[in-house]
C-alpha positions as CSV (number, residue, x, y, z in Angstrom):
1,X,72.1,118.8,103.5
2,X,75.6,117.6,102.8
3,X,76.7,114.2,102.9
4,X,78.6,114.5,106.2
5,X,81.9,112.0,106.8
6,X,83.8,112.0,110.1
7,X,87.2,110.9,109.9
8,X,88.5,109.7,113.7
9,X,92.2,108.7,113.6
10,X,95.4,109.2,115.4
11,X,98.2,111.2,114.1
12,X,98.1,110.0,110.7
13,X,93.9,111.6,110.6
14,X,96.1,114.8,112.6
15,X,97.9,114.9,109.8
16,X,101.3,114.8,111.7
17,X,104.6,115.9,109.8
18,X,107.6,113.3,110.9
19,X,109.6,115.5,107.9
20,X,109.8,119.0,107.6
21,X,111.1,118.8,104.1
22,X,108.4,117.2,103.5
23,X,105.8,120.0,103.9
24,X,105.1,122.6,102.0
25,X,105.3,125.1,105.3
26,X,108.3,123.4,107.1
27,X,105.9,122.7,110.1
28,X,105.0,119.8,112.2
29,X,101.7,118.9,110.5
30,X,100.7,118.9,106.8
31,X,98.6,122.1,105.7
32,X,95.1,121.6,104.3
33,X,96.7,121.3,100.7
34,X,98.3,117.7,101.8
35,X,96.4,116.5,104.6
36,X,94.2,112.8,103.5
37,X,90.7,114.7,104.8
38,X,91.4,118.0,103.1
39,X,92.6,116.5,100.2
40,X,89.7,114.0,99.9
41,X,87.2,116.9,100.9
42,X,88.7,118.7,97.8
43,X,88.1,115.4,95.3
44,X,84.2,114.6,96.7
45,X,83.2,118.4,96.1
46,X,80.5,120.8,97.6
47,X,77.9,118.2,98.0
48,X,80.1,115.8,101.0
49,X,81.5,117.4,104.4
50,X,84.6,115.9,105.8
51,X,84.9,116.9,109.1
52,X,88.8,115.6,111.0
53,X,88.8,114.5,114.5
54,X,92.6,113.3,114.5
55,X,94.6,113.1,117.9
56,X,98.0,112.2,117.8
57,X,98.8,108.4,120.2
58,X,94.8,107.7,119.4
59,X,94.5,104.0,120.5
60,X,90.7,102.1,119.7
61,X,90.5,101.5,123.5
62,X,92.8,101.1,125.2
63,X,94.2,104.0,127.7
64,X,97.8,105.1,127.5
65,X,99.6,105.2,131.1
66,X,101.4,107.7,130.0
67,X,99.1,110.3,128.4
68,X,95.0,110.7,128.8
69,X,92.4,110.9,127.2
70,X,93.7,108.7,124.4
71,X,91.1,106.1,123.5
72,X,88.6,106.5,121.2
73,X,86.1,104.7,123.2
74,X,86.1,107.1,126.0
75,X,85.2,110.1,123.6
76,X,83.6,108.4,120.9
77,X,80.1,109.2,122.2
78,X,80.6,112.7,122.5
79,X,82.4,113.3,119.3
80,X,79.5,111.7,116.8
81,X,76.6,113.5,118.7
82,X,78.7,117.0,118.6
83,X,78.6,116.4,114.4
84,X,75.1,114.8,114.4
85,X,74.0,114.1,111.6
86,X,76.5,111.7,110.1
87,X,76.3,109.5,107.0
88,X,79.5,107.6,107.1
89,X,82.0,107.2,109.9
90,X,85.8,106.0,108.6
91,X,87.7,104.8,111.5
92,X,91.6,104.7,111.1
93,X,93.5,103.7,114.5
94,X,95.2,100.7,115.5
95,X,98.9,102.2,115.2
96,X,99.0,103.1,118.9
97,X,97.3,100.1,119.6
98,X,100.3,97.9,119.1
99,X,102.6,100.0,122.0
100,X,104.5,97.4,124.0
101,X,103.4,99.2,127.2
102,X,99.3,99.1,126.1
103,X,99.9,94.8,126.2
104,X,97.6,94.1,123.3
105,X,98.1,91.9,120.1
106,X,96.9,92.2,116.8
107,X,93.8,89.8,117.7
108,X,92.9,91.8,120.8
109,X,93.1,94.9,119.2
110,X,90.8,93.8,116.1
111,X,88.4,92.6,119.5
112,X,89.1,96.8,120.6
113,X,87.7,98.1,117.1
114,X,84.8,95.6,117.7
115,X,84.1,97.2,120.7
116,X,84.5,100.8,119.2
117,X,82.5,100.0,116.4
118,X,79.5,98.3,118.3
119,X,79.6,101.5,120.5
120,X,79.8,103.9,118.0
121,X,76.7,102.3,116.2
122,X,74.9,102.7,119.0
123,X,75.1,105.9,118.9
124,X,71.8,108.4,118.2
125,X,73.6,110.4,115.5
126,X,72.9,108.6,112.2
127,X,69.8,110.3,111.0
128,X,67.2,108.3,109.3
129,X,69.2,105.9,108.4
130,X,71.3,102.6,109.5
131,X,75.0,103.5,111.2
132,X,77.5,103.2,108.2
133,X,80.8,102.9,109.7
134,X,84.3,102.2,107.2
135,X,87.2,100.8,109.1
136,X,90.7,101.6,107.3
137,X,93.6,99.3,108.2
138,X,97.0,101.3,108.6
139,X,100.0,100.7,107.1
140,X,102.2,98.1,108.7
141,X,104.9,100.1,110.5
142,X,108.5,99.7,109.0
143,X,111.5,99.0,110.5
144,X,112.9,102.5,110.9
145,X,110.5,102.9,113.8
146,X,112.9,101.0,115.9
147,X,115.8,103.5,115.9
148,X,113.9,106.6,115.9
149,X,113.6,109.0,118.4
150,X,109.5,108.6,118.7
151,X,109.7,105.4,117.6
152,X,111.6,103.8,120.8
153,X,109.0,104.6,123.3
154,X,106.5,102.6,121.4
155,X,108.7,99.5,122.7
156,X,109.0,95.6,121.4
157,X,106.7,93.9,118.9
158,X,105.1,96.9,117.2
159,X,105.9,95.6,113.8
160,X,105.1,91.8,114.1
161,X,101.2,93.2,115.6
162,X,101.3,95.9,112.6
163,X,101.9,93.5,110.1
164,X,99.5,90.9,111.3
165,X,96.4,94.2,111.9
166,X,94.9,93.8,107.8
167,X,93.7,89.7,108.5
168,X,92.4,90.4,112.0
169,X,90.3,94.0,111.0
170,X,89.2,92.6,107.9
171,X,87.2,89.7,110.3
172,X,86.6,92.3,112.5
173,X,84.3,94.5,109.7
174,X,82.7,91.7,108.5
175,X,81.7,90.6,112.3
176,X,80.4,94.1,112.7
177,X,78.7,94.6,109.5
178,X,81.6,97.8,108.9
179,X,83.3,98.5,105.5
180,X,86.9,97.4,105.2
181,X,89.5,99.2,103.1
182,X,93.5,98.3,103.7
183,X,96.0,101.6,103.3
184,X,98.5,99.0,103.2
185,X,100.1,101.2,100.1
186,X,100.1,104.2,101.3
187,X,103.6,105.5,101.7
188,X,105.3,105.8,105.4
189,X,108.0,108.1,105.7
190,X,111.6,106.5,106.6
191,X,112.1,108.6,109.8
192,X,110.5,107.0,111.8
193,X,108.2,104.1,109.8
194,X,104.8,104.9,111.4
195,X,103.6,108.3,109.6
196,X,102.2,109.0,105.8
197,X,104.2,111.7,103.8
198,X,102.9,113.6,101.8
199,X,102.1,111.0,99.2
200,X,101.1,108.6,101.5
201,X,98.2,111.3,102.1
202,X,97.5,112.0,98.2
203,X,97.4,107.7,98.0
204,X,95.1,107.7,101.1
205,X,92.7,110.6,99.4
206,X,92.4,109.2,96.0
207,X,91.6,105.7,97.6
208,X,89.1,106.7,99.4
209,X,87.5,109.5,96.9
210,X,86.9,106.2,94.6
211,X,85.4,104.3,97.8
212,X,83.6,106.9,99.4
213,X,80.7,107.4,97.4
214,X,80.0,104.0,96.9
215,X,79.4,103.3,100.4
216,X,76.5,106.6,101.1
């Protein structure tokens, strides 16, 4: 059996394209030569299975007035027992998290991943062995978020909360007994501040390929 690792994230997991010159196709999401999970899937080989569960406005758990179905918490559950058996877990959220209209700083959502971890460990989907769960920290988002088109729906604050996401995560892993890695950086593009390009995702692959197998 393969050494099965489920990546959940937001649009940055998606793989979501803020640049079209920046793909190889022209599209609005990076093909499975640039995407972080098919690109890390490539560098651990035949023996590992990366499976993607990306969703574009993810939040930890929090729901979004404005759209559904976007926390993790609410679908957690269902997601890790529809891939049963899995060996490591990376979770990669908490850019949607810091949405003026959601009402959450960086502390409270470092308390949200607590709760999404502690749930997601409770799950019955970790074989014979102990859940082994890696929480990334995103990059901060950069000021170009403000002016963009996406960017101004995501409101007031979003940069102070990114900025201040590595300290609060990095407690929150260690609380939870989780793996902590910072993507800190990994390259956002300067549309819109808040998505990888396409080296961010090579960065985010090759950190990860290093880290991976030391953690299964």
């Amino acid at each position: 059996m393969k050494k099965h690792i489920v990546c959940i994230g937001d649009s940055n997991t998606h793989g979501y394209c803020a640049d079209p010159a920046d793909c190889a196709e022209g599209g609005i999401r990076f093909n499975e030569d640039e995407r972080w999970t098919c690109l890390l899937q490539k560098a651990l080989g035949e023996d590992y299975l990366v499976t993607e569960e990306g969703l574009s406005g993810r939040t930890t758990v929090f729901p979004d007035p404005l759209h559904e179905s976007m926390d993790a918490l609410g679908v957690i559950y269902a997601l890790l027992k529809s891939h049963e058996a899995v060996d490591l877990l990376v979770i990669m959220l908490g850019t949607n998290d810091v949405k003026e209209r959601l009402g959450a700083n960086a502390a409270c959502i470092a308390i949200g991943m607590e709760r999404l971890v502690r749930k997601a460990q409770s799950v019955d989907c970790w074989g014979d062995h102990a859940p082994n769960i890696l929480i990334v920290c995103p990059p901060a988002i950069l000021p170009e978020m403000e002016g963009s088109e996406c960017g101004i729906p995501m409101g007031k604050g979003c940069l102070e909360k990114s900025r201040e996401l590595p300290q609060y995560l990095e407690k929150t892993a260690r609380l939870v007994g989780a793996h902590y890695m910072d993507a800190a950086q990994c390259e956002f593009n300067r549309l819109d501040g808040m998505h990888l390009t396409r080296r961010g995702h090579a960065q985010l692959a090759d950190m990860l390929a290093g880290l991976v197998p030391t953690l299964l």
